[in-house]
C-alpha positions as CSV (number, residue, x, y, z in Angstrom):
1,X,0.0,0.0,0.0
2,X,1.5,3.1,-0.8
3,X,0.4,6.8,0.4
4,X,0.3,10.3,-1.3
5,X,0.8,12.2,2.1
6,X,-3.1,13.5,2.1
7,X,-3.2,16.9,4.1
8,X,-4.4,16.2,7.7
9,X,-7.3,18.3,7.5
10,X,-8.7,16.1,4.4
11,X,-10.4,12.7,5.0
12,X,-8.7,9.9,3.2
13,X,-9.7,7.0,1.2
14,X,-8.1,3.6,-0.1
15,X,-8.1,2.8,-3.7
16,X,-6.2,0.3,-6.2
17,X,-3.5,-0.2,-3.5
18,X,-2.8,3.5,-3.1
19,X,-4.1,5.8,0.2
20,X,-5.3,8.9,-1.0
21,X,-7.4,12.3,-0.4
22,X,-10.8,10.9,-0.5
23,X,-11.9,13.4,-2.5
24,X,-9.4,12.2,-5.6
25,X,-10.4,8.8,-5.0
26,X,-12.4,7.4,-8.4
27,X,-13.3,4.7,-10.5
28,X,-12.7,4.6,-14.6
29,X,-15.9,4.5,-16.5
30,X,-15.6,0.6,-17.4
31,X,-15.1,-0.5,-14.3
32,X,-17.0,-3.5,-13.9
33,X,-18.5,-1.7,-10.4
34,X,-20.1,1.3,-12.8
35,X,-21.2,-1.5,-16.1
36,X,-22.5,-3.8,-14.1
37,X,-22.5,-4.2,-9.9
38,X,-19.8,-6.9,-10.3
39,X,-18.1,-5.9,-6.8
40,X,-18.6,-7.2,-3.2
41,X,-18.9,-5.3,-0.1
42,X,-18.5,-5.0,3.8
43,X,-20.0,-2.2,6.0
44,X,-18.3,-1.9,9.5
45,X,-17.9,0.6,11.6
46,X,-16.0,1.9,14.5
47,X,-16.5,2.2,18.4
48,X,-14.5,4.9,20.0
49,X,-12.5,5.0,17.0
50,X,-11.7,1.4,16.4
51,X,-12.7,-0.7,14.1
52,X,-15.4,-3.7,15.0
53,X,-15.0,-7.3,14.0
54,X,-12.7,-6.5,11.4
55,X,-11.3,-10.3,10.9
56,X,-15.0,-11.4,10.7
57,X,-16.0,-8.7,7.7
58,X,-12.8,-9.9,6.0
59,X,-13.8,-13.8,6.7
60,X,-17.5,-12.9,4.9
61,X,-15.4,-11.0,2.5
62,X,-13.5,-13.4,1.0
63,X,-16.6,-16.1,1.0
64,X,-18.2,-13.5,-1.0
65,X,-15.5,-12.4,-3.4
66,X,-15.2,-16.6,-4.2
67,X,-18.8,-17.0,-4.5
68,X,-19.0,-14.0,-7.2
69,X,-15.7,-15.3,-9.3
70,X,-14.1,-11.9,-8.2
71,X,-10.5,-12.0,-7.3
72,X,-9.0,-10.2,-4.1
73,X,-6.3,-7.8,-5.6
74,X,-4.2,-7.4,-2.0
75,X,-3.2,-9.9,0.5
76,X,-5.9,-9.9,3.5
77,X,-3.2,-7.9,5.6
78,X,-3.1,-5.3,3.0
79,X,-7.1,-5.1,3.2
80,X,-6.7,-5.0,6.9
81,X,-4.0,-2.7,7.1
82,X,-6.2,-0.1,5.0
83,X,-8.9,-0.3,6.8
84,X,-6.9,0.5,10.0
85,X,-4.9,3.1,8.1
86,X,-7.9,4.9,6.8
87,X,-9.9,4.9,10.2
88,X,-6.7,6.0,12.0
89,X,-6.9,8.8,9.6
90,X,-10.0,9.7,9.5
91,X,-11.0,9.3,13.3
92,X,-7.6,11.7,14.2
93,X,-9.4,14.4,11.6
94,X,-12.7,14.3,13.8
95,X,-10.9,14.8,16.7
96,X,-9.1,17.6,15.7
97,X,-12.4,19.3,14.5
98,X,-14.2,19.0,17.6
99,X,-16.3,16.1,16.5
100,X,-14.7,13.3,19.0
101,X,-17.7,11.7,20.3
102,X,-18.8,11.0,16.9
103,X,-17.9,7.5,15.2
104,X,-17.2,6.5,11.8
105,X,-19.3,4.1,9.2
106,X,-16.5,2.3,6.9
107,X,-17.2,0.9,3.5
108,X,-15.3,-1.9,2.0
109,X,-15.3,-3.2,-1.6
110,X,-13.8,-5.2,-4.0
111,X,-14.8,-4.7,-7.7
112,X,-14.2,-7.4,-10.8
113,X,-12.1,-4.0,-12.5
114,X,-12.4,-3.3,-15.7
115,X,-11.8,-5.3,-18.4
116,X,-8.9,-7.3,-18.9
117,X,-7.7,-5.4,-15.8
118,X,-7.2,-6.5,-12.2
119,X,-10.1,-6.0,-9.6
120,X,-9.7,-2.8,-7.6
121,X,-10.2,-2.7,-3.8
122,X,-11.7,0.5,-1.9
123,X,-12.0,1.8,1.6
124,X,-14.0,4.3,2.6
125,X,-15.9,6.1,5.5
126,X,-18.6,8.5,6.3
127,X,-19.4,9.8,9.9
128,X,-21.6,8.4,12.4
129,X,-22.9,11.5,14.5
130,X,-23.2,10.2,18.1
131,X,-27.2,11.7,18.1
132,X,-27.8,9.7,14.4
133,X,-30.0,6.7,15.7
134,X,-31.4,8.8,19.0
135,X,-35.4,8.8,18.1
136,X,-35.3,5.2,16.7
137,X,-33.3,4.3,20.2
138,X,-36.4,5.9,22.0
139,X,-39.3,5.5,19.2
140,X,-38.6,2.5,17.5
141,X,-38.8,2.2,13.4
142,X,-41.7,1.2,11.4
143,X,-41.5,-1.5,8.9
144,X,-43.7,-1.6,5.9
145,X,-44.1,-5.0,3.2
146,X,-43.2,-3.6,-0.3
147,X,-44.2,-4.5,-3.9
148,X,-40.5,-5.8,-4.3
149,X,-39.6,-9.1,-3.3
150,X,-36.3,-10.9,-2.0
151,X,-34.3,-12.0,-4.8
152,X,-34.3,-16.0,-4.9
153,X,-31.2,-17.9,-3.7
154,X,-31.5,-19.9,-7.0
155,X,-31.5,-16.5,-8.9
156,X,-28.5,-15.1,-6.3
157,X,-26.4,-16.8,-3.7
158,X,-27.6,-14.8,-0.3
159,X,-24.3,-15.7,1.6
160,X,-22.8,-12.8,-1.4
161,X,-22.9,-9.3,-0.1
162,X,-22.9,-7.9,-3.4
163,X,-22.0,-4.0,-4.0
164,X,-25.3,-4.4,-6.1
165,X,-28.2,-2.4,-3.9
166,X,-30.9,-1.7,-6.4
167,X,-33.7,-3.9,-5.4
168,X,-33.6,-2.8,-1.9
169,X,-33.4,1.0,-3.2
170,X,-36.8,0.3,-5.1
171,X,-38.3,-1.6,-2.1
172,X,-37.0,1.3,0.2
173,X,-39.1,4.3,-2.1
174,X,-42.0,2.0,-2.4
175,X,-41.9,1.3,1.2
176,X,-41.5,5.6,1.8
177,X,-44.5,5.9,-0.5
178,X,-46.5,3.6,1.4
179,X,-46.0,5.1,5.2
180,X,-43.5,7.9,4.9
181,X,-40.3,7.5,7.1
182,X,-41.2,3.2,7.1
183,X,-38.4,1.5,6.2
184,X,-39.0,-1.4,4.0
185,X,-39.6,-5.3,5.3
186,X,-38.7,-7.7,1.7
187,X,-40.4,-11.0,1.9
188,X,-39.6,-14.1,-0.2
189,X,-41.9,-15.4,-3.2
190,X,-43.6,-17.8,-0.6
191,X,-44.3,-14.7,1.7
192,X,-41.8,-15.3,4.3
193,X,-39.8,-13.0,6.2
194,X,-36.6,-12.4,4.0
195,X,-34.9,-8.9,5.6
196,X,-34.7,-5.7,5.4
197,X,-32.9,-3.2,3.6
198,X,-30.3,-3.3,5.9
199,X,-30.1,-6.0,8.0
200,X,-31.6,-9.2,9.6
201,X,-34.8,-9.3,11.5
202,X,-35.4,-11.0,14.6
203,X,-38.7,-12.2,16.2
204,X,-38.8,-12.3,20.1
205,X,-41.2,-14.9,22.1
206,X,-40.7,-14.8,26.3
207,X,-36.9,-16.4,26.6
208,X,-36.6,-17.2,22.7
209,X,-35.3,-15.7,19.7
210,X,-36.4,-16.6,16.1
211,X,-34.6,-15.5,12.7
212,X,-35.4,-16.6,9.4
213,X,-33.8,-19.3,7.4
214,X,-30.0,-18.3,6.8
215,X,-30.7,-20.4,3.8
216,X,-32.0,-18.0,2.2
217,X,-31.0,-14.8,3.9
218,X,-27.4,-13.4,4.8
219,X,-26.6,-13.2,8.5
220,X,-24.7,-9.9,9.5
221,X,-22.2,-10.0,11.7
222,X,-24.3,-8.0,14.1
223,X,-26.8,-10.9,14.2
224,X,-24.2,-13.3,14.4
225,X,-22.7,-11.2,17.8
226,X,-26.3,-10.7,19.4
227,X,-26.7,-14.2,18.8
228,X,-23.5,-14.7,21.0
229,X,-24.9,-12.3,23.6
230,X,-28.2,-13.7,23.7
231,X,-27.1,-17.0,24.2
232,X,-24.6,-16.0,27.4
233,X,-27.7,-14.2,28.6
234,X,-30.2,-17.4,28.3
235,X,-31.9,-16.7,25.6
236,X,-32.9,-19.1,23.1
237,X,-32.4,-19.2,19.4
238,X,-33.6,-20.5,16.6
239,X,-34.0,-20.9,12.7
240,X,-37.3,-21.1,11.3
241,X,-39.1,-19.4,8.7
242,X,-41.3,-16.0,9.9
243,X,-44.5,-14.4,8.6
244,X,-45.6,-11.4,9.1
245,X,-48.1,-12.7,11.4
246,X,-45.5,-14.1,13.5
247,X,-43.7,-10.5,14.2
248,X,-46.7,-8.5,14.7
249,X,-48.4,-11.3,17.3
250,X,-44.9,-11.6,19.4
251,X,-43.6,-9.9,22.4
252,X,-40.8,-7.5,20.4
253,X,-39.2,-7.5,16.9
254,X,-35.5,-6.3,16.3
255,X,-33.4,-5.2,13.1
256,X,-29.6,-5.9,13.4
257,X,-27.1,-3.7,11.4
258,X,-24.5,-2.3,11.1
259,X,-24.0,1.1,12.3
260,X,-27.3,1.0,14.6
261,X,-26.5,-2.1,16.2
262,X,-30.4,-3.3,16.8
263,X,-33.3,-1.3,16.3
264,X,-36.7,-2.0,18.0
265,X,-39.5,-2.7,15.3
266,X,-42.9,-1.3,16.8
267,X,-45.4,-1.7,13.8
268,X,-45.6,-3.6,10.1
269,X,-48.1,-1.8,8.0
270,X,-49.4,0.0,10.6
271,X,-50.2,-3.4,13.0
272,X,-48.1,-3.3,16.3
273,X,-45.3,-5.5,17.3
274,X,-46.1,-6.4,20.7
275,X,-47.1,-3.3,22.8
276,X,-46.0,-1.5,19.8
277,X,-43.1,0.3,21.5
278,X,-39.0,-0.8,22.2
279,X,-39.4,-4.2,24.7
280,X,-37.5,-5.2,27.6
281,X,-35.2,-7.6,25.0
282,X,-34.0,-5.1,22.9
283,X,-33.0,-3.2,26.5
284,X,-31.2,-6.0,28.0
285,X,-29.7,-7.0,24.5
286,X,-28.7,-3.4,23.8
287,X,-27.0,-3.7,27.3
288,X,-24.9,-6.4,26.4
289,X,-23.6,-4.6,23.4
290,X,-22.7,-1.8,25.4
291,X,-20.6,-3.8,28.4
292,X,-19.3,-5.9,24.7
293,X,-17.9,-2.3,23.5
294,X,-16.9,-0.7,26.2
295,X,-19.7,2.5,25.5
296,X,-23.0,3.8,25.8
297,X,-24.7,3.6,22.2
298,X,-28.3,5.2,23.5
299,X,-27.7,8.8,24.3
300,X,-30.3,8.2,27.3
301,X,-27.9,4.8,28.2
């Protein structure tokens, strides 16, 4: 990896083995990212200005990039290593401008390049402002069921985290059309639970946790670490496939992501989950992520 010397007061970026201004940081016109989605992607992010589960992004990383026939231009220490060297960066720049309690959301991708050419790997990151997820902390969010539906696992592998977003873009404005702010809840083509557009759902019953197939859906690594937690604390967990019946008649219903962590999922097409307002799961699950980290996440916590 080499390095342009980026002023200090200028956020940087990784690109094609080179750290650079973020700002200068660009893709040709063929790149196979730009003709046709052919690149695979990571979201992490940082807590007090370190980066989270970085070996097990790179592990689903990797899975992906052999699943989609797209080769890994660097070494996975050279992808580590930019991550680390771009955070550093970046998280020394919001300290120095006064924005210190503020975190930072860091995309990772690897793209097929363009043709005949090597794939291209990229690291960047936008800020997480430490109020960004207050009301849905406090509130909850609101799922609606759009018009779009999951794409089959015959038709795409799910365990690929693909660069590709459009579907859940579309299901996302339908979904804002629908019940404005909602965020959209895809289904499969039976009618089960699928996701949503960013991230796993989770279905709470008393003492037991239930997530759809991972057949046919891709568990985050935030699911995968509240399933940790939730285990340690005595919850149960299971697999099965969910209706939409099933999360509005339980106790609570969660979305795990990235940069929120879990949000509390109060209503699906205007029915209540629950009591229709964040449970006592989602608090005592939110309170092992925060011992897990080290921080408060919830302004109020």
């Amino acid at each position: 990896m080499t390095a342009a010397a980026p002023p200090p007061d200028r956020p940087v970026a990784y690109l094609g083995g080179r750290l650079l201004p973020a700002a200068d940081a660009a893709l040709p016109l063929d790149d196979a990212l730009a003709t046709g989605g052919a690149a695979v992607t990571e979201r992490l992010r940082t807590f007090d200005g370190v980066p989270f589960a970085v070996d097990r992004h790179l592990d689903r990383l990797e899975r992906s990039a052999a699943g989609a026939f797209i080769d890994l231009p660097a070494p996975r220490e050279e992808l580590a290593e930019a991550v680390a060297a771009v955070v550093r960066h970046n998280v020394a720049l919001l300290t120095r401008t006064g924005a210190a309690g503020d975190e930072l959301s860091v995309g990772l991708f690897v793209s097929a390049g363009s043709p005949g050419g090597p794939s291209r790997a990229g690291v960047t990151t936008t800020v997480l402002e430490a109020e960004r997820f207050a009301a849905e902390y406090r509130e909850g969010v609101r799922l609606v069921v759009p018009a779009t539906r999951q794409i089959p696992a015959v038709c795409l592998d799910p365990h690929i985290k693909t660069r590709s977003r459009l579907h859940w873009r579309i299901a996302a404005r339908q979904a804002a059309t629908l019940e404005p702010g909602a965020k959209p809840l895809l289904l499969h083509i039976d009618g089960t639970v699928a996701e949503t557009d960013t991230g796993n759902v989770l279905s709470v019953r008393g003492r037991t946790i239930c997530v759809p197939p991972l057949s046919g859906t891709l568990e985050g690594v935030t699911q995968a670490v509240t399933r940790e937690l939730a285990t340690d604390l005595g919850f149960q967990w299971e697999e099965r496939p969910l209706t939409v019946a099933d999360l509005c008649t339980a106790d609570e219903a969660l979305v795990a992501s990235t940069t929120p962590i879990l949000w509390p999922a109060v209503s699906i097409d205007g029915r209540p989950v629950g009591a229709g307002a964040p449970g006592p799961a989602f608090a005592e699950l939110m309170d092992a992520w925060e011992r897990l980290v080290g921080r408060p996440l919830r302004p109020e916590a």
